[in-house]
C-alpha positions in Angstrom: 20.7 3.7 15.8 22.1 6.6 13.3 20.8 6.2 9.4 23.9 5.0 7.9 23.6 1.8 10.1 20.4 1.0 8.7 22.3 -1.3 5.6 20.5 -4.9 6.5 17.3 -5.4 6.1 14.5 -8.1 5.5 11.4 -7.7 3.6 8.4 -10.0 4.5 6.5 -10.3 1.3 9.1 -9.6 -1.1 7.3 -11.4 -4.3 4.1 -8.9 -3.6 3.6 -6.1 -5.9 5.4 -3.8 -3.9 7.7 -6.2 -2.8 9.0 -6.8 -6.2 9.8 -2.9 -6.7 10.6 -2.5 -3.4 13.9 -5.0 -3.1 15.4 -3.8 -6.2 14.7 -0.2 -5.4 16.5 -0.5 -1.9 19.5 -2.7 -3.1 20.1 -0.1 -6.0 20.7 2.6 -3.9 23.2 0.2 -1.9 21.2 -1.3 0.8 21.5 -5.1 1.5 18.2 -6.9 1.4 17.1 -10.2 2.4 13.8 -11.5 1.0 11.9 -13.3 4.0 10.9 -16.4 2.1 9.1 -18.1 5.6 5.6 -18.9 6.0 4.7 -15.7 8.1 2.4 -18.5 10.2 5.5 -20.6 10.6 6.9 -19.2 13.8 9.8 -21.6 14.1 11.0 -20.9 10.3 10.8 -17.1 10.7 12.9 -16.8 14.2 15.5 -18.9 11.8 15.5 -16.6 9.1 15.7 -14.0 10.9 18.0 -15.1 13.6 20.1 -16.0 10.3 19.6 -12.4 8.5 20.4 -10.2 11.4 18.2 -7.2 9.6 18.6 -3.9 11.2 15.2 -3.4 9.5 12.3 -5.6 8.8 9.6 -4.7 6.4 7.0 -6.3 6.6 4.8 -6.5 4.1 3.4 -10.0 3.9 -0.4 -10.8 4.2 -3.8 -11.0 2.2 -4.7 -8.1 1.1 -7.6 -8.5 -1.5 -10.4 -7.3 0.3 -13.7 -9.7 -1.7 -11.0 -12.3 -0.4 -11.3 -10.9 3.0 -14.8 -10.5 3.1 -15.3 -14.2 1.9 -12.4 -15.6 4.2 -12.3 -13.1 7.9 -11.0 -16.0 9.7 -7.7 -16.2 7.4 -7.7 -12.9 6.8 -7.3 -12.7 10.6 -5.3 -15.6 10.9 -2.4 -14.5 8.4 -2.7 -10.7 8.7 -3.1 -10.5 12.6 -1.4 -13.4 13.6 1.2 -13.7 11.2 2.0 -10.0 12.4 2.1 -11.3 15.7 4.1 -14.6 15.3 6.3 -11.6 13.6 6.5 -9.4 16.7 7.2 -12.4 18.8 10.0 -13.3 17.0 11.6 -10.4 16.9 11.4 -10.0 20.2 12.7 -13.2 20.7 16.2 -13.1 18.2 16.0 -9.3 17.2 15.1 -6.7 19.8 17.1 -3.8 18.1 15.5 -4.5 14.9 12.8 -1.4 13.3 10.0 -2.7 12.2 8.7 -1.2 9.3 4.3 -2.2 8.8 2.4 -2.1 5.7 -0.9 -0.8 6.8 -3.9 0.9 4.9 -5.4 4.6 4.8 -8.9 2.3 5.0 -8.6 2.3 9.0 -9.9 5.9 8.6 -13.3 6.8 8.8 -14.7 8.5 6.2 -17.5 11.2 7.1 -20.4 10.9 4.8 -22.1 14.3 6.2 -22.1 16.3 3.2 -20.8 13.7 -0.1 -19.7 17.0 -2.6 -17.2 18.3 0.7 -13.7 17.1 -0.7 -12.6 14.8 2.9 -9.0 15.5 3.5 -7.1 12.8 5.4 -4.6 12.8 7.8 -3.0 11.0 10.8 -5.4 12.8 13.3 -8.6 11.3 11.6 -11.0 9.4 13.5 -10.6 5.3 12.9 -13.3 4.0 11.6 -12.3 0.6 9.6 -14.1 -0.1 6.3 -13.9 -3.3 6.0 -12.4 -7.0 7.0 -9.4 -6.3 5.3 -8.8 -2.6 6.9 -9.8 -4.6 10.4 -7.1 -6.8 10.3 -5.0 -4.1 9.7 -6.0 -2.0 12.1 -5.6 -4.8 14.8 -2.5 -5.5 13.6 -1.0 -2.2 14.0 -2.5 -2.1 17.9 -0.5 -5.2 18.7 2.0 -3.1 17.2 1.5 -0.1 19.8 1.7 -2.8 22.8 4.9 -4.1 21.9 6.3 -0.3 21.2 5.4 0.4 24.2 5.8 -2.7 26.4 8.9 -3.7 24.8 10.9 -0.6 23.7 10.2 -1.7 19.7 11.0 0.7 17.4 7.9 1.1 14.6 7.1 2.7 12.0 3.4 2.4 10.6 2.9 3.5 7.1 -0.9 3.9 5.9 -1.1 3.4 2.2 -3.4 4.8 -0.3 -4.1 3.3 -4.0 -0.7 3.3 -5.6 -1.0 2.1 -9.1 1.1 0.2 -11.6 0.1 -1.8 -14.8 1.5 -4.9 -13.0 -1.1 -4.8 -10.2 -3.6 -6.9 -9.7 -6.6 -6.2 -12.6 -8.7 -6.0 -8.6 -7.9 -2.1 -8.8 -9.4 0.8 -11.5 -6.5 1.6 -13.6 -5.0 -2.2 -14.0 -8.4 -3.7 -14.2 -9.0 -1.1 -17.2 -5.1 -1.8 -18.9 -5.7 -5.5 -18.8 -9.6 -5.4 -20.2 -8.2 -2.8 -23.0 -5.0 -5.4 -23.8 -7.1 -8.4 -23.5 -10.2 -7.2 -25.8 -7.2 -5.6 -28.4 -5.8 -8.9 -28.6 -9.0 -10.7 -29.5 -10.3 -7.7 -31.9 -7.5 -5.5 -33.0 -8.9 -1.7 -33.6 -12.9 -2.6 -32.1 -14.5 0.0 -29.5 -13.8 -1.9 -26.5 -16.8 -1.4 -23.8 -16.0 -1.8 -20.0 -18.1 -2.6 -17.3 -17.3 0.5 -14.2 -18.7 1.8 -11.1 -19.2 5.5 -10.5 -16.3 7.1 -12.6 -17.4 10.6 -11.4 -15.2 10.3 -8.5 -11.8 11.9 -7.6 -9.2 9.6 -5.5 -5.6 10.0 -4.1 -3.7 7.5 -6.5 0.1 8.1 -6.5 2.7 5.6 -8.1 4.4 2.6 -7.0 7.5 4.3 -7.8 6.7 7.0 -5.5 5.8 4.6 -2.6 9.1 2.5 -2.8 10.7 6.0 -2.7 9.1 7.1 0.2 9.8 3.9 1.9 13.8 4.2 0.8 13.6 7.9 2.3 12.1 6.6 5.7 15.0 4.1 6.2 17.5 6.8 4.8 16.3 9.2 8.0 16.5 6.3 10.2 14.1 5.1 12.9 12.5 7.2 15.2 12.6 6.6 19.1 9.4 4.6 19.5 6.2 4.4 17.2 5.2 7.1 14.1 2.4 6.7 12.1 2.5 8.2 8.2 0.2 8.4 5.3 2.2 7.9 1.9 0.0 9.2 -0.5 0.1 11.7 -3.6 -2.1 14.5 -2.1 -4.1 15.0 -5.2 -7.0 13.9 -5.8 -7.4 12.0 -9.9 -10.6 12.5 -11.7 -11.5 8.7 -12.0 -13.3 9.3 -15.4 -9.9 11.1 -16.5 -7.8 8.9 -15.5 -10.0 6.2 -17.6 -10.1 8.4 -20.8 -6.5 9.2 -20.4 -5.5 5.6 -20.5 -7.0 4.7 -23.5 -5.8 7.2 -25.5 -2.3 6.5 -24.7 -3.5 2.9 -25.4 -5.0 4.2 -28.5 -8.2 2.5 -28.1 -12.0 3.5 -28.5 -13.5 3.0 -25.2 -16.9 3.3 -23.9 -17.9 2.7 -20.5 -21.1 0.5 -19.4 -22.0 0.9 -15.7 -22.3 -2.2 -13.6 -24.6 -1.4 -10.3 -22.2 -3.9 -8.9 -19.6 -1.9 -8.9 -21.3 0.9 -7.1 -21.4 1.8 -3.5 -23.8 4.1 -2.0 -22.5 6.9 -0.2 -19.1 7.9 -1.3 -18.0 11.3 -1.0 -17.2 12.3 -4.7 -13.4 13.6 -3.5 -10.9 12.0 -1.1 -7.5 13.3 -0.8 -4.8 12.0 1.4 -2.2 14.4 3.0 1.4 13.0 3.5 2.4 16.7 5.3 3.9 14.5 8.5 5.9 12.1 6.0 7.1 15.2 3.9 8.2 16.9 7.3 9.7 14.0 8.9 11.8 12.7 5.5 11.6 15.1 3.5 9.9 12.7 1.1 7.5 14.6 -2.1 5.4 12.6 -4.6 6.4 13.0 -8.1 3.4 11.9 -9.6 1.3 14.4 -8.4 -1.1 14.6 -12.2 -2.9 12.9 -14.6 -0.1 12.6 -16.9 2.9 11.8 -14.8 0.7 9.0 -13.0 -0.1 7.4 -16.1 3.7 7.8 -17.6 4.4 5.5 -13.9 1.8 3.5 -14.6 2.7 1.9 -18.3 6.6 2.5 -17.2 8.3 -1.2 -17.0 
């Protein structure tokens, strides 16, 4: 199947955070999309819709992906993002053989080498997996069951590993939205007070790109069309943001006084001080480059509507 053939296609998780940029992004630049409004347990409803849709693409998105929601819940983080990604590969086996699956996974299958914490740890698709947590296990699973059908059934995948990409409409569970929506919220209460946060270790540096740059690299991926069996890609910004920056930068755009009060909560032991992701098979494969690749440019993405 060439590029230009790749005009149909069905998002699972549409209403999600990426979802929402995602559907509008791809139907601007001319793409038909249908939003996969099923129950991704309900196997019955999804072979209808999707029987119905036709997609020459299905992106699938849907599942839980809070990760203290994980850790409370395995067993449904299991259920919905292993099974549900199952009950998905069934289904299009059963009404859409041709159709490329495209899987939201996580750059949190990779192990992360705690040998010498002040070595910046570059990432790429060769790194050992090592799965952080409940929520990176399901993942992880998930993309194995993805492997089997590639290469028992002749699917077509492609398996994109995400890093933190930010947007002032995400969930307050991540750095920078958790920040915007403590700054708006105290502002609102006491117009002009110092506003003092609760943080973790600040003195980090993290690959955080923009949600604008994710849907993009998404849009470029079905643009090149689908490769012959299964690829595996980081999207990521390749920098690595000063998380105290970042912080500081945020609330002087938001013009606020802010002073940060660590929580030992927040902390966790052992974290090397810089991680960087590298998206170099992505770029070679696509063509795809991150624009938001500093402190100012991410933040410009990040209070963009």
């Amino acid at each position: 199947m060439h590029s230009e053939a790749i005009r149909k296609i069905l998002i699972t998780g549409s209403g999600g955070f990426v979802g929402k940029r995602l559907a509008p992004f791809l139907r601007a630049g001319g793409r038909e999309v249908i939003a996969g409004e099923f129950d991704i347990l309900d196997f019955g409803a999804m072979v209808a819709a999707i029987r119905q849709a036709e997609p020459d693409a299905v992106i699938h998105l849907a599942g839980l992906s809070h990760m203290p929601t994980c850790e409370a819940n395995p067993s449904e983080a299991f259920r919905v993002n292993l099974a549900g990604t199952a009950s998905l590969l069934e289904a299009l086996r059963t009404v859409a053989p041709q159709a490329w699956l495209l899987f939201a996974s996580t750059a949190q299958v990779y192990g992360v080498p705690a040998v010498d914490l002040h070595r910046p740890v570059v990432i790429s698709e060769s790194c050992p997996i090592f799965p952080q947590n409940t929520y990176a296990r399901t993942k992880w699973t998930a993309e194995l069951l993805i492997e089997d059908a590639c290469r028992r059934e002749s699917l077509r995948a492609t398996v994109f590993r995400l890093f933190n990409h930010t947007h002032k409409s995400q969930s307050p569970d991540f750095l920078l939205p958790y920040l915007y929506k403590t700054i708006v919220d105290a502002q609102s209460r006491h117009p002009g007070a110092r506003v003092e946060v609760p943080v973790g270790n600040l003195h980090l540096s993290r690959d955080i790109g923009s949600v604008q740059d994710l849907v993009s690299a998404f849009a470029m991926t079905l643009d090149r069309g689908p490769a012959s069996t299964r690829e595996v890609f980081n999207i990521c910004s390749g920098v690595a943001q000063d998380l105290s920056a970042l912080a500081r930068g945020l609330a002087t755009r938001l013009g606020v006084d802010l002073a940060f009060v660590v929580d030992g909560s927040r902390i966790r032991p052992g974290e090397p001080e810089i991680v960087i992701g590298s998206h170099d098979r992505l770029t070679q494969a696509t063509g795809w480059q991150p624009r938001c690749t500093n402190e100012s440019d991410l933040l410009d993405a990040f209070l963009a509507n």
